[in-house]
N, C-alpha and C positions, 0 to 999 in steps of 0.2 A: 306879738299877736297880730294876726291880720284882721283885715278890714271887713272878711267876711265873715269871721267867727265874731267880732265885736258887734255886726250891724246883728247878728243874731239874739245878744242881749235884752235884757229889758231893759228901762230908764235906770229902777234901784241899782242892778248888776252892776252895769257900767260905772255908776257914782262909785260902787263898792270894788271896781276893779281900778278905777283912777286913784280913788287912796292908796289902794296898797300900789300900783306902780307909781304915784306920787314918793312914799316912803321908800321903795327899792329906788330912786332914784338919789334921796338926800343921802340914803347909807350909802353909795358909790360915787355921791360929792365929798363925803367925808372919808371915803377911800383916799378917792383921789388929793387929796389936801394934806393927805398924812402920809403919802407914797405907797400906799399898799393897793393900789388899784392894777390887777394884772392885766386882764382885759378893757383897754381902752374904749374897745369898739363897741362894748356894752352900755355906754354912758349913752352915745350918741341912739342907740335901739332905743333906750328907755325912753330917752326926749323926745322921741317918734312915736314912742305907743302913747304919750301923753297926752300927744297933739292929735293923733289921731282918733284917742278916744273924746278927747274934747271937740271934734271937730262934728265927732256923730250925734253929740249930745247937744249940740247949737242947732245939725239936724232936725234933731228927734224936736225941740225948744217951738222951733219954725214952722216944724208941721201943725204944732197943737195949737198955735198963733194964728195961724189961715185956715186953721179950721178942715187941712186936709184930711 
């Protein structure tokens, strides 16, 4: 997902969208552990939408801290 369709969420959204790409990511840890992982390049996306939606939500965190 990109950066621009996530900053579009609300605070709840994004919690609710890091669970489930949280969970799509343990099921393709256990892919991969068990050899059944095809697409490789898909672990690495996943770890990138995780980080990136945690990244908007330390964002979102900061604003409401300084009062912007």
């Amino acid at each position: 997902m990109k950066a621009s369709e996530l900053q579009a969420l609300t605070v709840s959204e994004l919690r609710r969208e890091l669970d489930d790409t949280k969970e799509e990511l343990m099921k393709l840890r256990f892919q991969q552990a068990s050899g059944q992982l095809e697409d490789t390049n898909r672990l690495r996306m996943v770890r990138r939408d995780v980080a990136r939606i945690k990244t908007i939500l330390t964002e979102r965190q900061q604003e409401v801290e300084n009062g912007e």
